[in-house]
N, C-alpha and C positions, 0 to 999 in steps of 0.2 A: 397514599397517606396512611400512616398509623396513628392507634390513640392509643396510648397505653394510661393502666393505673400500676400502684404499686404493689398490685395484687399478681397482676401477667405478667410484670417485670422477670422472674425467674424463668417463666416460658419461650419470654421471646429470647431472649438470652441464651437458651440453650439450641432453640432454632439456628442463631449465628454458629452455635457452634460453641460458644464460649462456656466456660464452666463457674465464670464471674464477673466482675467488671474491677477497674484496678483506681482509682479516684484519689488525686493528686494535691484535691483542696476540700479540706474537710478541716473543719476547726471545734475542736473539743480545748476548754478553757479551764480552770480554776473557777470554780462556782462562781465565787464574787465577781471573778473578772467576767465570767459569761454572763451574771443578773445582769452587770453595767450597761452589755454589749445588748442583748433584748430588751432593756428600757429604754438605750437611745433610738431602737428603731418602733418604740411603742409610741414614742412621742414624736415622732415625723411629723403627725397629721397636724399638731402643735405648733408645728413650723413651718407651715403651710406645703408641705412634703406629701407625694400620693401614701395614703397608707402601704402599710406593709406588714398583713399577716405572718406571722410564725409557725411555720407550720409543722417542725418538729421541738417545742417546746415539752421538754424530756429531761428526766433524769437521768445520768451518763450513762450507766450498765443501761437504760433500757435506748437507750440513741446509738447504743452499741448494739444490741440484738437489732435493732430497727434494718442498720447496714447489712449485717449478715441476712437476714430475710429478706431482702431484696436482692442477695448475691452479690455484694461488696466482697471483695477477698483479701484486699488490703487497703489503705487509707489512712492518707494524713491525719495529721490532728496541729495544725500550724496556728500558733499562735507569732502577735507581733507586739515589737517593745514601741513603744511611743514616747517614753523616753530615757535619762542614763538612769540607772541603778537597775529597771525593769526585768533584764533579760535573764540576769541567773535564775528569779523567782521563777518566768516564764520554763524557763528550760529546764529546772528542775522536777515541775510537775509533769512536762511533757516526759521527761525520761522516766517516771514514778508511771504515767499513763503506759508507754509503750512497756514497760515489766508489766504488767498485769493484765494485757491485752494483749498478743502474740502475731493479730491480725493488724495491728496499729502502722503506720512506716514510725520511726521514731526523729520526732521531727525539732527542729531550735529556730532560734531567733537570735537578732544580733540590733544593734543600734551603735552610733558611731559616737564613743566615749572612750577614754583612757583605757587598755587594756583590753580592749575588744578581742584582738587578735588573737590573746591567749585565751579565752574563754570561747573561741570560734574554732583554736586547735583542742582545747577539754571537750569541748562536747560532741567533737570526730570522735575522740580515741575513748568516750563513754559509746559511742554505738550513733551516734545519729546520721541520718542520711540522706534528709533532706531539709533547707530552709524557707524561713518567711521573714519578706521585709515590706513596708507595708508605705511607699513615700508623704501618700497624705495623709494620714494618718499619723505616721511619724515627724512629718515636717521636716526630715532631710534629704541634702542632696547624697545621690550615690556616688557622685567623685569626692565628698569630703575626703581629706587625705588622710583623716585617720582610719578610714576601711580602707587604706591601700591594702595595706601587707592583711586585711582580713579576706577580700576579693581573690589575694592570691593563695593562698593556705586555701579556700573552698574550689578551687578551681584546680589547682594539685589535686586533689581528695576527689573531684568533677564530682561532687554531689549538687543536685540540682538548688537553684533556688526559685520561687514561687517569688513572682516581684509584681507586685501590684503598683503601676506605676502609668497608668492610661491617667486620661483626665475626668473618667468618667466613674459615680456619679458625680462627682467634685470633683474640681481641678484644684491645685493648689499650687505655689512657689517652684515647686521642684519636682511637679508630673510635666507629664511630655514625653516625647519618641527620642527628643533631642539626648539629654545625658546617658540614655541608654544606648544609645548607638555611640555615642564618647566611650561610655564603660567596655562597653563592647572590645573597639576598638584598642583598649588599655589591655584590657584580658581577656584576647579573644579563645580562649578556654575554658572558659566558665561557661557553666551552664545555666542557663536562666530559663524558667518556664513564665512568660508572660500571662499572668492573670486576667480575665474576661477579656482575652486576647486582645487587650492593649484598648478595649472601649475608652470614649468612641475615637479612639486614631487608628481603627482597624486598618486600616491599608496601609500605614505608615507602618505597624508593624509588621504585619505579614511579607511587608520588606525586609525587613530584619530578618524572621523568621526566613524568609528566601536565601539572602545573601551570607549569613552566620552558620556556620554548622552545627552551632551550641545553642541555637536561641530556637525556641519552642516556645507555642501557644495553647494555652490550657479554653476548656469552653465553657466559664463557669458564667452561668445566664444569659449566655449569648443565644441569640434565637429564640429564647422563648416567649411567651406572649406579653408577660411583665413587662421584659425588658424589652423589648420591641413598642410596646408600649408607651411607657414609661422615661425610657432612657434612648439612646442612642440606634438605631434600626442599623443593621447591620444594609451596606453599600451597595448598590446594584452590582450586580456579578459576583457578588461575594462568594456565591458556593464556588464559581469555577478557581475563584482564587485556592479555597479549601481545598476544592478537588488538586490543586497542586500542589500543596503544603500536606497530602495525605499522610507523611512520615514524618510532620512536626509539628500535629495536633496531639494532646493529650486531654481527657476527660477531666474537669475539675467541674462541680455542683453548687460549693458554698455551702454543704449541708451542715448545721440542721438549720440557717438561721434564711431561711427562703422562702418567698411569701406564694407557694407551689409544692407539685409533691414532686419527688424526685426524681421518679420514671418521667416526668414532661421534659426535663433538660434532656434524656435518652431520645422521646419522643420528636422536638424538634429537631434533632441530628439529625433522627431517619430521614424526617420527613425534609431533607433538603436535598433527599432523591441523589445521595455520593454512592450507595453501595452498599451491598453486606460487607466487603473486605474493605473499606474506609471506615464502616463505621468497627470492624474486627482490630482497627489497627487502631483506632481512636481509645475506645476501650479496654484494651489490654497490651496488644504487642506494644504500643510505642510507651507508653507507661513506664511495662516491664523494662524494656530496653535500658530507661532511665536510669530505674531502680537495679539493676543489674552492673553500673558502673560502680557501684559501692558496696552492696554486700547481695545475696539470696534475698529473695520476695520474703516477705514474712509465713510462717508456716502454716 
């Protein structure tokens, strides 16, 4: 067993071997839209909700240095639309973020409204390379027919998408394993990186993730004490499942809006005793791999 702070994070890190870590769910907002997002989790306990400290409440440039001292080397910044008109404002700041930050992935969102499709081919040929879609959140289904032809234009381009769509911590209308294994099935080229690896339908997905060539799961609060806790306990046998999804796990955190510091999401990896080279491929090589089908790592 390891403990790490975010102090040793750059040590142990170089022990693997690695010269950083590569983090696939990181959300950097629009101030307003970020106050919004820290006040709904201020008010949990309001809502009879376990609390949930914030534990990098920061302002941007300094939640940006935050990642690099910890050995971040690149890193989303996904924002999601929740509803129509939302997503150019979102996407335009996210591509305003990735020009001024070089280490950013440059990342978009999309929501199923008139015209999607073209605003999902502008903001390929603006530079972006990875998405976020967000089901409860947004309250739609991923078959609506107006993301057809949007499904398919991202899945040509195979830039990944970040799809939050488990039922956990909320379930809503149109989470579930079920549409995605439909979607799947519709475009099985697309890439999808399942978010807190589909909590709690972990097995259901990590079928997917078995059976799909394209479908990948990210580890964002899986395992750690919170959400072990709190949420959904990850399955008896779960590691040996990981241990053989070892090339279609990828690292995501949720930083900065996490009620933990960020070296403990590293920390529970280790400690689920897969290896140096599971957790060398969790943290960067399968990442990179991702990021690779659409342009160079950021510099």
């Amino acid at each position: 067993m390891v403990q790490l702070d975010d102090g040793h994070l750059p040590q142990y890190l170089d022990a693997l071997g690695l010269e950083g870590v590569i983090d696939l769910h990181v959300h950097f907002m629009p101030d307003r839209v970020q106050q919004k997002v820290w006040g709904f989790f201020d008010r949990l306990p309001d809502m009879g909700e376990p609390a949930w400290p914030i534990a990098y409440r920061h302002p941007e440039a300094q939640r940006v240095q935050i990642l690099r001292d910890l050995g971040v080397k690149a890193f989303s910044t996904l924002n999601y639309a929740h509803r129509p008109g939302m997503a150019e404002f979102l996407n335009d700041y996210s591509k305003q973020f990735a020009g001024t930050y070089d280490d950013a992935i440059h990342s978009a969102t999309f929501f199923p409204e008139p015209g999607v499709n073209e605003m999902v081919e502008q903001v390929l040929d603006d530079g972006a390379r990875i998405f976020k879609v967000h089901v409860q959140v947004g309250a739609f289904s991923v078959l609506d027919p107006l993301l057809t032809s949007a499904w398919e234009t991202i899945a040509k381009a195979q830039a990944p998408v970040v799809i939050h769509c488990g039922s956990g911590p909320h379930g809503g209308e149109f989470t579930g394993p079920g549409p995605i294994f439909e979607l799947v099935d519709r475009h099985p080229e697309l890439v999808l990186v399942i978010a807190h690896m589909g909590m709690p339908e972990y097995d259901e997905f990590a079928t997917l993730a078995k059976q799909a060539p394209n479908v990948y799961l990210d580890t964002t609060m899986v395992g750690t004490d919170y959400a072990q806790r709190v949420f959904e306990p990850i399955p008896e046998n779960y590691c040996e499942t990981m241990a053989d999804l070892a090339d279609k796990v990828v690292l995501g955190t949720d930083f900065p809006t996490i009620p933990y510091s960020y070296s403990h999401q590293i920390e529970a990896l280790h400690n689920w005793g897969l290896g140096d080279e599971w957790m060398r491929k969790v943290l960067w090589h399968n990442p990179a791999k991702l990021l690779r089908q659409t342009a160079d790592l950021p510099r």
